[in-house]
C-alpha positions as CSV (number, residue, x, y, z in Angstrom):
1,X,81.0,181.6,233.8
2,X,79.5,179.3,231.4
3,X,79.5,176.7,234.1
4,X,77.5,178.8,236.3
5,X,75.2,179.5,233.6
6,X,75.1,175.9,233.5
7,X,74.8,175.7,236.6
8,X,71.7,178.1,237.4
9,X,69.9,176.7,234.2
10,X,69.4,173.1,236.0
11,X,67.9,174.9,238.9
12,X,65.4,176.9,236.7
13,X,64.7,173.7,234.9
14,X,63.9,171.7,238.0
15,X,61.9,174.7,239.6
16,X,59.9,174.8,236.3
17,X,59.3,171.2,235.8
18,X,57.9,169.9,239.6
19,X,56.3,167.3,239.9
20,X,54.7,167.1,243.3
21,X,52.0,164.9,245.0
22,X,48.8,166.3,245.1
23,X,47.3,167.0,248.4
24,X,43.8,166.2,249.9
25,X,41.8,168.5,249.4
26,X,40.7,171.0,251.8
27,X,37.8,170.3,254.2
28,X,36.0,173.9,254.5
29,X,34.3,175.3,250.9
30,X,35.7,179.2,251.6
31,X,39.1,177.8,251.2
32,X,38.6,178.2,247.5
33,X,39.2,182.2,248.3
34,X,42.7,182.9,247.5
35,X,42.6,186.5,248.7
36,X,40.1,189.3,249.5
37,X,37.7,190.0,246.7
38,X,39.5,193.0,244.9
39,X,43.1,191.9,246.3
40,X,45.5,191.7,243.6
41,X,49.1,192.1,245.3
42,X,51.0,190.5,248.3
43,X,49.3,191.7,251.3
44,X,50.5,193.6,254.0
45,X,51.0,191.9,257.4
46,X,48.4,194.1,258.7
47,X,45.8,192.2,256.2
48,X,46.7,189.1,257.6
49,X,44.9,186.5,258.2
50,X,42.8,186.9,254.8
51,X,40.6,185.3,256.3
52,X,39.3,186.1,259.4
53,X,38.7,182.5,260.7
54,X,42.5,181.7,259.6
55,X,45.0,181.4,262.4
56,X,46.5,184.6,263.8
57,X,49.4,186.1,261.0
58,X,48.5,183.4,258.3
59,X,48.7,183.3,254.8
60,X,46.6,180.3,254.0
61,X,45.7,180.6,250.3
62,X,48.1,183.4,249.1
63,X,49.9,181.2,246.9
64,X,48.0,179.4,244.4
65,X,45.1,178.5,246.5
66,X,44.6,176.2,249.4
67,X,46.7,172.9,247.5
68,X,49.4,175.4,247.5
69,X,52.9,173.3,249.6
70,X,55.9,175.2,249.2
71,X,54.8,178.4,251.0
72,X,57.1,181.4,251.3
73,X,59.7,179.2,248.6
74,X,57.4,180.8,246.2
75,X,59.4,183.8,246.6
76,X,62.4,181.9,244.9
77,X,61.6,182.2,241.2
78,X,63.7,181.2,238.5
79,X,64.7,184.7,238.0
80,X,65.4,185.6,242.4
81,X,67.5,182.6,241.8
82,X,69.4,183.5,238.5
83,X,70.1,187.2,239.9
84,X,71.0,185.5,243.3
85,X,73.6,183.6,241.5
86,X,75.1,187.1,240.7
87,X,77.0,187.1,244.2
88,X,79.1,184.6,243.0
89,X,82.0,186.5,242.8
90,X,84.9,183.7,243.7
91,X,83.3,180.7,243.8
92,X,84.6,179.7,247.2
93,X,82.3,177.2,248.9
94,X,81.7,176.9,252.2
95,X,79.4,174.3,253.5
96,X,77.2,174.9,256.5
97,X,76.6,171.6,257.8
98,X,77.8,170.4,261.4
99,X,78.5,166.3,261.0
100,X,75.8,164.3,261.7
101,X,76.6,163.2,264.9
102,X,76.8,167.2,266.2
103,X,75.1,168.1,268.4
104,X,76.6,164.8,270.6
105,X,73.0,164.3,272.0
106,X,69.8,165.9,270.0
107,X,68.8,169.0,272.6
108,X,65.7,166.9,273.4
109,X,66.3,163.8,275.6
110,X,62.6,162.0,273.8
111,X,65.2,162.0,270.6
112,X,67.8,159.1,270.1
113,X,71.1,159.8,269.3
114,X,72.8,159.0,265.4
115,X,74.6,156.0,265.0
116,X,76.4,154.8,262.0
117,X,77.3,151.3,261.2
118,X,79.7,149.9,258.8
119,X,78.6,146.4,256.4
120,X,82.1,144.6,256.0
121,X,81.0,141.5,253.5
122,X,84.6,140.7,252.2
123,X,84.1,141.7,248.7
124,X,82.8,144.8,249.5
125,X,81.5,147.4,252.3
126,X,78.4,149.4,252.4
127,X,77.1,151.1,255.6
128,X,73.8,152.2,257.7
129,X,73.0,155.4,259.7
130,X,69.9,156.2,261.5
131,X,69.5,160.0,262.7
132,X,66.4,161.9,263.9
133,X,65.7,164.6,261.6
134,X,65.8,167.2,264.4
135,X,69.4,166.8,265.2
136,X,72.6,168.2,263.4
137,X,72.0,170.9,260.9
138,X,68.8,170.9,259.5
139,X,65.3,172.3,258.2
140,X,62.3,171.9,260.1
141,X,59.4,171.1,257.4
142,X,55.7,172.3,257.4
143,X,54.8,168.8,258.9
144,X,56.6,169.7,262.4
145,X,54.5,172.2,264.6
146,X,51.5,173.6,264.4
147,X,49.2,176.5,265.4
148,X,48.9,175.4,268.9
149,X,45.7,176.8,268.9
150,X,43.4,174.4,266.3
151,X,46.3,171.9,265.4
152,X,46.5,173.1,262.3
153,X,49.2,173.2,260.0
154,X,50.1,174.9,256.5
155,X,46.8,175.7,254.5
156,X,44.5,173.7,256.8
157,X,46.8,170.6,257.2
158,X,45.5,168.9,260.4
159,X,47.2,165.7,261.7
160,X,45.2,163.2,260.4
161,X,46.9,164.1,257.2
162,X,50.5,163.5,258.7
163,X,49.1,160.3,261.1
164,X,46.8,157.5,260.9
165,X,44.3,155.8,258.8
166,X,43.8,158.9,256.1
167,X,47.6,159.7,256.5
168,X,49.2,161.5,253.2
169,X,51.7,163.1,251.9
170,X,50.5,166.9,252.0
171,X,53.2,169.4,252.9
172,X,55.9,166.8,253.5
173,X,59.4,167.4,252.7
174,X,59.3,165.8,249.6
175,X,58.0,169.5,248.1
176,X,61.0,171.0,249.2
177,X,63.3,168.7,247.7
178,X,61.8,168.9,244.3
179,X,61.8,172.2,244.1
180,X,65.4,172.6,245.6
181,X,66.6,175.5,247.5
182,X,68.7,178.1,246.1
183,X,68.7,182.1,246.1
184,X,70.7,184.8,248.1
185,X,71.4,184.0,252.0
186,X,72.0,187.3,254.1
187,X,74.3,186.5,257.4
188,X,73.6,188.7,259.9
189,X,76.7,187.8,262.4
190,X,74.6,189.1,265.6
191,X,77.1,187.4,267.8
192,X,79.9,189.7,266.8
193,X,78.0,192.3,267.3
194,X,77.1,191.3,270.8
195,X,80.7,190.8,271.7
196,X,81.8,194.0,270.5
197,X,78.8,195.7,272.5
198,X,79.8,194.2,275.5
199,X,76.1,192.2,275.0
200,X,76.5,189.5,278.5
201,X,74.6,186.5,278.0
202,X,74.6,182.5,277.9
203,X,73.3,180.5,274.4
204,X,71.9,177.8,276.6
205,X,69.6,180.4,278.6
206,X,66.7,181.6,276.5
207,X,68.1,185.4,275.8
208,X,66.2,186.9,273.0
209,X,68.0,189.3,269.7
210,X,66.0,191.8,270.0
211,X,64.6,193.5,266.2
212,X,66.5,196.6,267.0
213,X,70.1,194.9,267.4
214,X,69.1,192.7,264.2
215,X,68.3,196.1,262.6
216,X,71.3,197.7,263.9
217,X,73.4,194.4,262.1
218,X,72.2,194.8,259.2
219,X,73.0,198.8,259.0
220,X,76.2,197.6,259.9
221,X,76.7,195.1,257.3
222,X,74.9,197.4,254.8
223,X,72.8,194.6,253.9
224,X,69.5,195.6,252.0
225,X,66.9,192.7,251.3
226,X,65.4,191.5,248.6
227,X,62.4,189.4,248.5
228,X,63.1,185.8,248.5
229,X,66.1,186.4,250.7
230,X,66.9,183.3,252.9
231,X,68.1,184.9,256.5
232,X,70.7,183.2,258.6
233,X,71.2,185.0,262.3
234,X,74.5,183.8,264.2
235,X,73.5,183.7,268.0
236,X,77.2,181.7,269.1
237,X,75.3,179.0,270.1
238,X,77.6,176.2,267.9
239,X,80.8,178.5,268.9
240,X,80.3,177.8,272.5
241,X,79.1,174.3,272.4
242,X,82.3,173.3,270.4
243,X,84.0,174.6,273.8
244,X,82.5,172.3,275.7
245,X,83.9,168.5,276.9
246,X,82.4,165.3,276.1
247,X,80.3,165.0,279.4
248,X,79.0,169.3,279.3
249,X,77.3,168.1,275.7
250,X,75.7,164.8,276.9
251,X,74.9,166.8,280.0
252,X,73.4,169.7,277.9
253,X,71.0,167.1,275.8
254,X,69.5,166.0,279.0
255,X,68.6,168.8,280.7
256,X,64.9,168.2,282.0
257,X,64.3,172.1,280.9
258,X,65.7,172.9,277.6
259,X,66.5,177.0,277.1
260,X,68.9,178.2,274.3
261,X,69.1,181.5,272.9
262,X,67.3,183.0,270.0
263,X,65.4,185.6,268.0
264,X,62.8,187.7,269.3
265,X,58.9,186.6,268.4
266,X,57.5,189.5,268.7
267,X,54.5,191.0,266.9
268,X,57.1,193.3,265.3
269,X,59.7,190.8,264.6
270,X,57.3,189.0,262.9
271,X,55.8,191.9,260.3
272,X,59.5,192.2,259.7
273,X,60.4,189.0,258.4
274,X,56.7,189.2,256.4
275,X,57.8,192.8,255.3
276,X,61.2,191.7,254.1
277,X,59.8,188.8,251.8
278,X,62.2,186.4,253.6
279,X,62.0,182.6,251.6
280,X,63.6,180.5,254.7
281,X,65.1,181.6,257.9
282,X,67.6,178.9,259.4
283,X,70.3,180.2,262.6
284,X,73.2,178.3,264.5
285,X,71.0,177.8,267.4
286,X,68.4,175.3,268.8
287,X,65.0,176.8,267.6
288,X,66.0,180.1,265.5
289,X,63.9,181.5,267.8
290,X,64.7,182.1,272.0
291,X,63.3,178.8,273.6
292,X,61.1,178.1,275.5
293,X,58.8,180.3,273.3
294,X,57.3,183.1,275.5
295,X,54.8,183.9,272.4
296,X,55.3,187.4,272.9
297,X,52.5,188.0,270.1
298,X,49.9,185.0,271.7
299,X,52.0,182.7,269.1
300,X,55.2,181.9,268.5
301,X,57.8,182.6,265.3
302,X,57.5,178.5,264.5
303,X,53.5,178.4,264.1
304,X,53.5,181.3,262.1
305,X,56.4,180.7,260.3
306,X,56.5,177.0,259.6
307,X,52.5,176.7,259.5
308,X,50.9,180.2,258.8
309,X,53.5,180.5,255.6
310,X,55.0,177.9,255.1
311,X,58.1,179.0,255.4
312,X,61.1,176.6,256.7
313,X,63.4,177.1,259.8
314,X,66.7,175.9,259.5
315,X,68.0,175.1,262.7
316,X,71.8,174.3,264.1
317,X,73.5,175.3,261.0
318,X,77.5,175.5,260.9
319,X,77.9,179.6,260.7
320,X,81.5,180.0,261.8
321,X,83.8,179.6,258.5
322,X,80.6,181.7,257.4
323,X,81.3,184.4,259.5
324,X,84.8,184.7,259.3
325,X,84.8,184.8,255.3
326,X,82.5,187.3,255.5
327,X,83.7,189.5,257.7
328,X,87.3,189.2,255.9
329,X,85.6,190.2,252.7
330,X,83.6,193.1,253.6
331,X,80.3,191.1,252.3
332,X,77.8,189.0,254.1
333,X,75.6,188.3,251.3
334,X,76.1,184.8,249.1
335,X,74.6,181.7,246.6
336,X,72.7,179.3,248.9
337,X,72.0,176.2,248.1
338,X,70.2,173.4,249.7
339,X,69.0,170.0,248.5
340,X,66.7,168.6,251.0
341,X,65.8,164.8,251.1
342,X,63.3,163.2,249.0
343,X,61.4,162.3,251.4
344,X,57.8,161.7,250.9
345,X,55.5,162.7,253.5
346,X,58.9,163.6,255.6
347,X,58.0,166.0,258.5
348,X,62.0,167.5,258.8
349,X,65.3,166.8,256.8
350,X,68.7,167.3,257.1
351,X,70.4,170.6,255.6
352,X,72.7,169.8,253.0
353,X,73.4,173.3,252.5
354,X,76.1,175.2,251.0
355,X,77.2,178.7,250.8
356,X,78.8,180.4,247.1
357,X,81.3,183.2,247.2
């Protein structure tokens, strides 16, 4: 115990002690307003935007005003993480990374594959990889898509910020790796419960988990949320494209229409995830949510999400061992841990993500 003690005081020391770069400041004089005048608690979804101006479902300025860049990781105080650490109960790890090179080909063809290559200088070896941050296991930062509608990202972002002569580091992934990532994941294994319902349907078609089956999971599991909760849904999308050869994966990456599987963006799966106080979302699948987006709601799960609050979507995780351990225990709540890269101004970063029994 006194090792996790240990272990839990770094991360309350590092969450305390940030040190972030400051971002420009905002261009419109209202975004001083934090909240409505008399608004004192979290608001409900219905409330949002707080402003009316504000993209649809945003919560530009909840969080300490409009310079705020960590979003919805808010939610993971010192103290959501120190009671989170309470589900250690065996300390068994289980790391939910696939290897860099997985998928074969990144499920866009625009995006070049990894490569790794080894220095041999005779005395010595050091090596070089290249991957794009969208591939393998990984979190897609507030930098990565915005309100379609405006361009704009996370409290006002706009691209200029991210691109060009004014560029900055505002909202990059460097916030997330200072901070660090680490509170209670909740698995909901949605793709056992599809096979046992007799649920037909492909991971590389864009089917949709609907609300009511994710509901139905977590009855099942007897999972209740707290708020900060990080959310991983298992689709089966890794499962089945393990099963495939060589050729079906470099075949799958260069599809000229990419579809895979996913969460529902409804109107009422969104309130959900805002009603739950869910920190991070993150899935075994392509987009977390059912691609191509049919923005049930007039936007899609990734614009509010990723640039309304600033929440990250962890994409292409490694849920099998996961699942099974869970399921063998009776439990499918855990530690999670993440340690982003130190990236400044970094739009997207690999995983690094673990999993504490």
């Amino acid at each position: 115990m006194d090792s996790l003690y240990s272990f839990c005081s770094r991360i309350i020391s590092r969450s305390l002690n940030m040190n972030r770069n400051p971002p420009t400041p905002p261009a419109d004089n209202d975004r001083r307003r934090d909240q409505r005048p008399g608004q004192t608690s979290r608001p409900t979804f219905g409330q949002l935007p707080l402003q009316p101006h504000h993209p649809k479902g945003s919560a530009w300025g909840l969080w300490g005003g409009f310079s705020d860049e960590l979003g919805t990781l808010n939610l993971l105080t010192p103290q959501v993480t120190l009671q989170a650490a309470q589900e250690i109960k065996s300390g068994l790890t289980i790391p939910l990374n696939l290897p860099l090179n997985s998928p074969l080909r990144p499920m866009n063809s625009a995006r070049r594959k990894s490569f790794h290559h080894i220095n041999a200088k005779g005395h010595a070896n050091d090596d070089e990889i290249f991957v794009n941050t969208q591939s393998s296991s990984h979190w897609d930062g507030l930098r990565h898509y915005p309100y379609q509608d405006g361009k704009r990202y996370y409290n006002g972002t706009t691209q200029a910020d991210i691109t060009g002569p004014s560029a900055n580091p505002r909202i990059g992934v460097q916030n997330m790796a200072q901070k660090g990532i680490a509170g209670r994941g909740v698995l909901l294994d949605w793709r056992s419960y599809a096979l046992r319902k007799g649920i037909k349907y492909s991971p590389f078609e864009p089917h949709q988990i609907l609300l009511r089956e994710l509901i139905e999971v977590a009855a099942e599991e007897a999972v209740q949320f707290h708020p900060g909760d990080i959310l991983l849904v298992r689709s089966g999308w890794t499962e089945e494209y393990n099963k495939l050869s060589e050729d079906e994966k470099d075949a799958l990456g260069l599809r000229e229409e990419r579809k895979f599987c996913g969460v529902e963006a409804s109107e009422e799966a969104i309130r959900w995830h805002w009603d739950n106080q869910i920190s991070a979302v993150a899935g075994d699948t392509v987009a977390y949510e059912a691609w191509p987006f049919p923005r049930q709601w007039g936007v899609s799960m990734h614009e509010v999400f990723l640039s309304g609050w600033g929440m990250p979507i962890g994409e292409t995780w490694d849920l099998e061992e996961l699942s099974r351990v869970c399921s063998n225990e009776g439990r499918w709540t855990f530690f999670l841990t993440s340690q982003p890269l130190n990236l400044s101004a970094g739009i997207a970063s690999p995983a690094n993500v673990m999993a504490i029994l």
